[in-house]
N, C-alpha and C positions, 0 to 999 in steps of 0.2 A: 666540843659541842657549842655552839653559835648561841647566844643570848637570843632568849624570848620578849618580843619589847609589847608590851599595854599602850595604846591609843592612850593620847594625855589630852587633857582640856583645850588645847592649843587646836586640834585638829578638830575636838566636838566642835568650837566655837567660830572656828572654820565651816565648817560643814553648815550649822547651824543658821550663820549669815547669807549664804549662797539659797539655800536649799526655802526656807523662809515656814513661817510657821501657819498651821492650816488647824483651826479647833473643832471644825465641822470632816468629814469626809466629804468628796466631792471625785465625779468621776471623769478619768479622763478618757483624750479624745480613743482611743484601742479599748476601751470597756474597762480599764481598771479601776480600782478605787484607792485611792490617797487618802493620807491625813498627817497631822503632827509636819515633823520634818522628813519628808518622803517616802516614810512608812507605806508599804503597798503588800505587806506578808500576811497580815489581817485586817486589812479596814474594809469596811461592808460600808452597805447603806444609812445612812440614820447614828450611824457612831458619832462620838464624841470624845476627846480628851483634854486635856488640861496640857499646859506646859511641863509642868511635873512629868507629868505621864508621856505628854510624845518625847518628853528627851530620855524618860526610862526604853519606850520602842528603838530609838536610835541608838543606845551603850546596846539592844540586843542586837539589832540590825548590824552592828560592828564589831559585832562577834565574829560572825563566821567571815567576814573581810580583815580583820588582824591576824586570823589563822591563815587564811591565804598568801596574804603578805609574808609572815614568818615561813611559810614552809615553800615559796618558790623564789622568796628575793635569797640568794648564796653568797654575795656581798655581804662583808659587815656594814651595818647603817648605823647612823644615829636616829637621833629621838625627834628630830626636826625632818627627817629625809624618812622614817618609817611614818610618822602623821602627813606628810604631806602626802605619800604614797597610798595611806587609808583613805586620804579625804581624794584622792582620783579616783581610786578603785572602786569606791563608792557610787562616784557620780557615771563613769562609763559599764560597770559592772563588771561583775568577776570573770565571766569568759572573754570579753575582751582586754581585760588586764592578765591574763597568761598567754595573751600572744600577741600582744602589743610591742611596737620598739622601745618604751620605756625600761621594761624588764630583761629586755633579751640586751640593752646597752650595758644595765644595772650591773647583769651575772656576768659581762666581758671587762666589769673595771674600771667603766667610761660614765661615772657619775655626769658631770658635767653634759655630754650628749645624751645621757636620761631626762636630764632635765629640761632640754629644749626640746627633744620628743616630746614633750607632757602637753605643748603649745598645737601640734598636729591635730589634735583632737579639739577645735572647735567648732564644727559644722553638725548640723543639725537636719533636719527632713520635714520641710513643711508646705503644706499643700502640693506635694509633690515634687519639692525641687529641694537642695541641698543645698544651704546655707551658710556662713559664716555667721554665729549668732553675738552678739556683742557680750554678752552676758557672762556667756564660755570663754570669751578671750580672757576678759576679766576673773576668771577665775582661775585659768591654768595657768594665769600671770600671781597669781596670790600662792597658787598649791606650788608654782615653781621658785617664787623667792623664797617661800618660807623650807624647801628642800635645798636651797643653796645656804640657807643661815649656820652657820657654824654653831657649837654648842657653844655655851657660854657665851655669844656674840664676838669671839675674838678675830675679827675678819683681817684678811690676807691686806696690806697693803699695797696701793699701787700707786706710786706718785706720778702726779703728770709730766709734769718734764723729764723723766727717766724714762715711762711707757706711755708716749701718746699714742690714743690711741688713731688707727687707720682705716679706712672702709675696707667692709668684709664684705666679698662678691658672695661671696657662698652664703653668706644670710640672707642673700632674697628667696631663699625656698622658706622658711620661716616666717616669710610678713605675708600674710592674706593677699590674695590679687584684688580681690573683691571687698567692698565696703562693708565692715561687721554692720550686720541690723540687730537694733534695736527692739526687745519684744516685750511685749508685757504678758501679764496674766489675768483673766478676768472670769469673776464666777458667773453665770447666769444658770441660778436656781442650786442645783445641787453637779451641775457638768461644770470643769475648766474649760474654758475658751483661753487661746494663746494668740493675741492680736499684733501687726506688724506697725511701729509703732511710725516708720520711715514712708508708709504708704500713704501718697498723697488724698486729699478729701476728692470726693465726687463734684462735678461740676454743677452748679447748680442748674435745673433744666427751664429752657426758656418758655416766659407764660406763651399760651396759644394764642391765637387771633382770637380776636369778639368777633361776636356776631355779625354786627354790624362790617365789620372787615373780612370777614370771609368769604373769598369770591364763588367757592365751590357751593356754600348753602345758597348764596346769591342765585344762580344757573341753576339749582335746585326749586325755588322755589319758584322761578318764571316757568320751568317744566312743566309742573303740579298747575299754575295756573293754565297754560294754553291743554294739557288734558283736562281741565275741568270745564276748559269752553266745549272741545269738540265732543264731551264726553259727560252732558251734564250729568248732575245725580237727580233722581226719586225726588218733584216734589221743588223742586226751584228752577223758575224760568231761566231760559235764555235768552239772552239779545242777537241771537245768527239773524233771525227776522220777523217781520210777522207773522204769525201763526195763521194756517189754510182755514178758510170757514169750513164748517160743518156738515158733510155731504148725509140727507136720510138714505138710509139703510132701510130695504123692503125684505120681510121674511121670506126666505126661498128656500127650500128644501131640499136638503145636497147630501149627496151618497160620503161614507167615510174614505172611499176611495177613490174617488175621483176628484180632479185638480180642481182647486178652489178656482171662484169665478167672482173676479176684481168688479167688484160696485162700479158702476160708472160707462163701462164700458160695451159695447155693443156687444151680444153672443154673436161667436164664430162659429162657423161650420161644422158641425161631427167632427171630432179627430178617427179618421181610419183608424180600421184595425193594425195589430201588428203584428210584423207577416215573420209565419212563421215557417220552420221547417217540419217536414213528414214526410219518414222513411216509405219507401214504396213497399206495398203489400203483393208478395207474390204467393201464386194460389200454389197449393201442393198438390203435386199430379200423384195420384194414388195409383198410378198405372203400373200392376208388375214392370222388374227390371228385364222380362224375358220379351214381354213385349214392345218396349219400349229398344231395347236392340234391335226387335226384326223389323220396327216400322224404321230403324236408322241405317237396316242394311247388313248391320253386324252376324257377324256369327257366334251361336248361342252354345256353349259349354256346356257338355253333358255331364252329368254327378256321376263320380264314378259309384258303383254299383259291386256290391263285394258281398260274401259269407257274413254272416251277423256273428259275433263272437258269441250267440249262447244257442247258435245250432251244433249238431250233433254231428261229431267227425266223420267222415266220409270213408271208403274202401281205401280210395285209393292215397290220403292221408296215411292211413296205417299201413300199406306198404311200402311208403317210403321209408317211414319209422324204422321196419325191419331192416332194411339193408343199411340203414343209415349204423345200425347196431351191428351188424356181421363185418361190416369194413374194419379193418383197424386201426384203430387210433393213429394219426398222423404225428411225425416226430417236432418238435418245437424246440426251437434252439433255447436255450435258458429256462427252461421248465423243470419241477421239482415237484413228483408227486409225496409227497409227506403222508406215512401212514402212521396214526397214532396209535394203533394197536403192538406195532412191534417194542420190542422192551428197549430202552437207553441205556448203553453204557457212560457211564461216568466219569470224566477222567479226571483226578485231581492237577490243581493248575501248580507251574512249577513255581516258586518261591525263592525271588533273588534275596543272598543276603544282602542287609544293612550295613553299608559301610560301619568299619568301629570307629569311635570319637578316640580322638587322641588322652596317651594316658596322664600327659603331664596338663590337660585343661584345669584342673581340681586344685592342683597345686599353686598354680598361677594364681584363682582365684583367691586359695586362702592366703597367700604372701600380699594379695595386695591388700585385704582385708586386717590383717598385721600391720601391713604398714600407713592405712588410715588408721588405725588405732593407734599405733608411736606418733604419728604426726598430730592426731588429735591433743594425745597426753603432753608433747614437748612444746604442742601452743599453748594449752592454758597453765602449765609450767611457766612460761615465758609470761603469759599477760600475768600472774599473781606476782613474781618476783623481778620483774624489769622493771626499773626504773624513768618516770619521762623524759624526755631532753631538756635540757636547760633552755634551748631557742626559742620554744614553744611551739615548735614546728607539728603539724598536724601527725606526719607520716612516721610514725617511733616505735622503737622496741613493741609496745604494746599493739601497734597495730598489724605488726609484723605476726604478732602470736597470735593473734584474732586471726587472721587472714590463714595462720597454716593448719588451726582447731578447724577449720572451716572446710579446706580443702582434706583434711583427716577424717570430717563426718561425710564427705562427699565419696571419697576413695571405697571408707564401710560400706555405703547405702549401694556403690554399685557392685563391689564383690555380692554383698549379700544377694541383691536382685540377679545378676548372672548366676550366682550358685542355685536358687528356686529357679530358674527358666532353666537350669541342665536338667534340674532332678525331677518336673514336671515333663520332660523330654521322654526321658525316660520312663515315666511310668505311662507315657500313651503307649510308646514302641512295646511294651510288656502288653499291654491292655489291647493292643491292635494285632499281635502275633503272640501269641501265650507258648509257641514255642522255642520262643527268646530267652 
C-alpha cells in the first residue's frame, strides 16, 4: 500500500504567495465571492477574516485536493513533487487535474515530462481572448522547480565540460509564442476588477477650435443674420427702405364671402356668375305601355287567359282522371316499388374469422424484457465495481456500464409497452365479437 503524504508548509507558503491575501470578501467578475487566500466555498458578502482564519480556510480547502492527489497520482512521489502537485491542482482545479498531461505523464513514469507539462497551463480568458498571463508563467516556473527538487537537496550533478549542454528543437513547444502579460488586480468597492497592465494609455484628445476659429459657427451666424434682414421680427425696423405713407381707409361694408376689395384701387366690373352644369329634366310619359306600342306601330301581346286555380273542376277534367286510373301502370327501367307492410327477413351477415397472432409473440417479448433487466443489472454491476483509467480518458469502464444500464432500462420499457398494446389488442377483438 502506497504512503499517504500531508501537504507541508512548503506548498501552503507556495500557494499563499501566488494566490495573495484578501481580508474583506469581494466579488468576482462570474458572480463569485472570494476572500483570505482564494477561498470561494463560503465567502458571501460583507465577510471578513483575519490571516489566522483564511490560512485555517485554505489547510480546509486542501483537504479534499491532497486526497485527490493521493488517490489518482500511482507513482511513488516525494514530499517536494506531492506539494508542488497540490499547489497546481489547486490553482487549475480538480477536474482539470485528473485529465491533464501532468498526471497521465506522472502514472507512465516520466516524472520529468510531468514537470514541463505543469508550464502548458499558463493562459488564461480575458475579455474574451486567451492569453498567456505572466503571473502563471511565474508560477508553474515556481510549482515546477520546487517538483524537480530532490529530497534532502541532493541534486544529480552535471559538469560542463562532460555535458554541454546543446539546443533542443523540441523545446520550442514549451516557450510561449506570445508575449506573457502582465496583470494586475484591483478592487473597486466590493467587485475585483483584473487590469492589463502592458495596455497602452489613451491618447490624449485634441482641444476643439474657439470660437473665434470656427468656420462653421462663422457661415452659421452670417445665415441667422441675412434671415433676420428678410425676415424681420415683431417690433424692430428695418433698413430694405423707406416705409409707404399711410393710405385712409373709408368704412365699407363687405359680405364674409365675397373677395376682399384692395383700398386704393378703382372697383371692377361684377364678376359673372359661375357656370354651372344641370342635368336635363325629362318629363315622364304616363302613357300605358299598350298604347304607346300601337301609336309605334308594334304588335301588342295578349295575357294569356286560363282556369283560376280556385274554380271548381270541370266534367271533363274528371274523365280524364278515370282513364288515366284504368290504364296500367307503365313499366320503368330501374324502378322499385317498396312495400312497407310486407314482413323482413333477416339474414345474419357472414363473419370472417380473425387471422391468429403468432404463438411465439409473447415469448419474444418476455426474453427481451429479461434481457433488459441482465443488461440493466451487469451495468450498474460494472459502474459500482470498475475501476477509472489511469489516462484520465473520458470514455471508461464506468461509462461503459452507464451506457448498457441505460440501453437495459430502454430494452424493459419496450417489451413492457409491446406486451400492453398485444393484451389491449385483445381485449377490443373480445369486446368487438364476444364470440371469440
Amino acid at each position: 500500500m502506497k504512503p499517504r503524504h500531508q501537504v507541508s508548509r512548503t506548498a501552503i507558503e507556495l500557494i499563499k504567495r501566488f494566490e495573495g491575501y484578501r481580508r474583506k470578501a469581494a466579488q468576482l467578475p462570474d458572480g463569485r465571492w472570494t476572500i483570505g487566500y482564494g477561498h470561494t466555498l463560503t465567502a458571501r458578502q460583507g465577510a471578513e477574516v483575519s490571516e489566522e482564519d483564511a490560512e485555517a480556510l485554505l489547510l480546509y480547502d486542501l483537504i479534499a485536493v491532497a486526497h485527490v492527489v493521493n488517490e489518482q497520482a500511482y507513482a511513488p512521489l516525494s514530499q517536494n513533487q506531492f506539494d508542488a502537485l497540490c499547489a497546481f491542482a489547486f490553482n487549475i482545479g480538480l477536474d482539470n487535474f485528473r485529465r491533464s498531461a501532468v498526471l497521465k505523464r506522472l502514472n507512465e513514469g516520466a516524472a520529468i515530462q510531468a514537470a514541463f507539462a505543469m508550464e502548458l497551463w499558463r493562459k488564461a480568458e480575458f475579455e474574451g481572448e486567451r492569453i498567456v498571463v505572466d503571473a502563471l508563467v511565474r508560477r508553474r516556473a515556481a510549482e515546477k522547480l520546487l517538483f524537480l527538487t530532490p529530497p534532502g537537496g541532493a541534486w544529480t550533478i552535471a559538469p560542463s565540460p562532460i555535458l554541454k549542454p546543446v539546443l533542443d528543437l523540441d523545446g520550442f513547444d514549451t516557450t510561449p509564442r506570445q508575449t506573457p502579460t502582465p496583470m494586475a488586480t484591483t478592487l473597486d468597492g466590493e467587485r475585483v476588477l483584473v487590469v492589463r497592465e502592458d495596455r497602452p494609455t489613451a491618447a490624449l484628445a485634441e482641444p476643439e477650435p474657439s470660437e473665434a476659429e470656427n468656420p462653421m459657427k462663422a457661415v452659421a451666424e452670417q445665415v441667422s443674420a441675412r434671415l433676420q434682414t428678410i425676415f424681420p421680427e415683431t417690433g424692430e425696423p428695418t433698413e430694405v427702405g423707406p416705409s409707404p405713407e399711410p393710405v385712409a381707409e373709408e368704412p365699407r361694408p363687405q359680405a364674409d364671402f365675397a373677395p376682399p376689395i384692395t383700398v386704393g384701387e378703382p372697383p371692377g366690373p361684377a364678376p359673372e356668375p359661375a357656370f354651372e352644369l344641370t342635368a336635363p329634366v325629362e318629363e315622364l310619359d304616363e302613357t300605358p305601355a299598350e298604347q304607346q306600342a300601337e301609336s309605334r306601330g308594334e304588335p301588342v301581346a295578349e295575357e294569356a287567359t286560363g282556369p283560376d286555380l280556385f274554380d271548381p273542376p270541370t266534367a271533363a277534367n274528371d274523365a280524364r282522371e278515370a282513364e288515366a286510373a284504368a290504364e296500367p301502370p307503365a313499366e320503368t327501367s330501374g324502378r322499385v316499388v317498396i312495400d312497407d307492410t310486407v314482413p323482413y327477413d333477416f339474414i345474419a351477415p357472414t363473419v370472417q374469422p380473425l387471422p391468429q397472432q403468432p404463438k411465439d409473440g409473447l415469448l419474444t417479448l418476455v426474453s427481451l424484457a429479461v434481457l433488459g433487466l441482465a443488461f440493466f443489472g451487469g451495468g450498474i454491476f460494472w459502474v459500482v465495481n470498475a475501476q477509472p483509467r489511469a489516462d484520465g480518458m473520458m470514455l471508461d469502464a464506468r461509462w461503459v456500464g452507464g451506457l448498457a444500464s441505460v440501453a437495459g432500462v430502454a430494452f424493459f420499457c419496450v417489451a413492457i409497452y409491446l406486451l400492453l398494446r398485444r393484451l389491449g389488442r385483445a381485449a377490443e377483438r373480445r369486446t368487438d365479437n364476444p364470440r371469440i
